[in-house]
PATISE-281542 format. One record per residue (C-alpha): residue in one letter; x, y, z. Coordinates in steps of 0.5 Angstrom, whole numbers, plus 500, padded with zeros to 3 digits. Layout:
<sites>
<'A'; <X; Y; Z>> ...
</sites>
This chain:
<sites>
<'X'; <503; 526; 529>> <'X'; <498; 530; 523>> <'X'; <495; 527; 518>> <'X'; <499; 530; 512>> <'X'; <506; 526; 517>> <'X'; <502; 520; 518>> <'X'; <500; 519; 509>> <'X'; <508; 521; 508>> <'X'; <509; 516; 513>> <'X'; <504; 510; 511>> <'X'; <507; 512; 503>> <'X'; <514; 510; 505>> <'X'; <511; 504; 508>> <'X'; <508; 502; 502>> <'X'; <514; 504; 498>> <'X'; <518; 500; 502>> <'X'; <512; 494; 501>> <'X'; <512; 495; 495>> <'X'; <520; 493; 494>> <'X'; <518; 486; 498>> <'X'; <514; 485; 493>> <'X'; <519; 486; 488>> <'X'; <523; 481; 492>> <'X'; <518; 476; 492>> <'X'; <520; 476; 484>> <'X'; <527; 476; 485>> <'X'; <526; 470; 490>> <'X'; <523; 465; 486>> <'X'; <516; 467; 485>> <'X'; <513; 466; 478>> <'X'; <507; 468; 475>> <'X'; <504; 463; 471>> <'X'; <501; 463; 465>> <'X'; <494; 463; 468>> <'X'; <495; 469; 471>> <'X'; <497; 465; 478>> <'X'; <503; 468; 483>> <'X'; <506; 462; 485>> <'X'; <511; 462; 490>> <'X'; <513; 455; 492>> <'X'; <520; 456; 491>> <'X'; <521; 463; 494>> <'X'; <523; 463; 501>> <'X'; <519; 469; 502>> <'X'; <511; 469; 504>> <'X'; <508; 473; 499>> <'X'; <501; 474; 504>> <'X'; <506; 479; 509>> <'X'; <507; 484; 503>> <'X'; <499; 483; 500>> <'X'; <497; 485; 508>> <'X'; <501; 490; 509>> <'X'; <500; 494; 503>> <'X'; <491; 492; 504>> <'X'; <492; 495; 511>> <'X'; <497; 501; 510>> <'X'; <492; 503; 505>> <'X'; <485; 502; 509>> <'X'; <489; 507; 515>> <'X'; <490; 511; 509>> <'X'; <482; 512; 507>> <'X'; <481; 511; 514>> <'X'; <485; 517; 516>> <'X'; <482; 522; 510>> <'X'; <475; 520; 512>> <'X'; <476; 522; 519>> <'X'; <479; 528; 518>> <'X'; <475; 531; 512>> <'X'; <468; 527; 512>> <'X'; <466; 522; 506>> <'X'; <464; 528; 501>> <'X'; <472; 530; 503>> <'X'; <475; 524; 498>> <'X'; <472; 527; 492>> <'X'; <473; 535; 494>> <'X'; <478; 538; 491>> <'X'; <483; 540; 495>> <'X'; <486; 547; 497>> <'X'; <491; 550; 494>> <'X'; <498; 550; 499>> <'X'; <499; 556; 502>> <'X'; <506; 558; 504>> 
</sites>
């Protein structure tokens, strides 16, 4: 797999993360007035979806870092040739 499959791929992942997240919301989980996510009465644990997305992101980083160098994440990219 290259790396631009692996981004779309790990996109995908973190889109469908995301919707987890979303679930989260309409399962039970409140934010409380002090900014606290609070799932005591969802039956989804919220720490699976937080993770997955940390961990899809840091690959991500990982990923551009190996490819490209540390000064690669802030270069501009290359037009798209066809």
């Amino acid at each position: 797999m290259n790396s631009n499959a692996f981004h779309n791929a790990a996109n995908i992942a973190s889109l469908v993360l995301a919707a987890g997240t979303a679930a989260l919301l309409v399962s039970g989980c409140i934010q409380t007035p002090t900014g606290v996510f609070d799932c005591s009465g969802s039956w989804i644990n919220p720490t699976y979806t937080t993770a997955g997305i940390a961990v899809l992101q840091g690959l991500k980083l990982l990923v551009n870092v190996v490819r490209d160098g540390l000064a690669g994440l802030i270069k501009p990219q290359p037009p798209v040739q066809k």
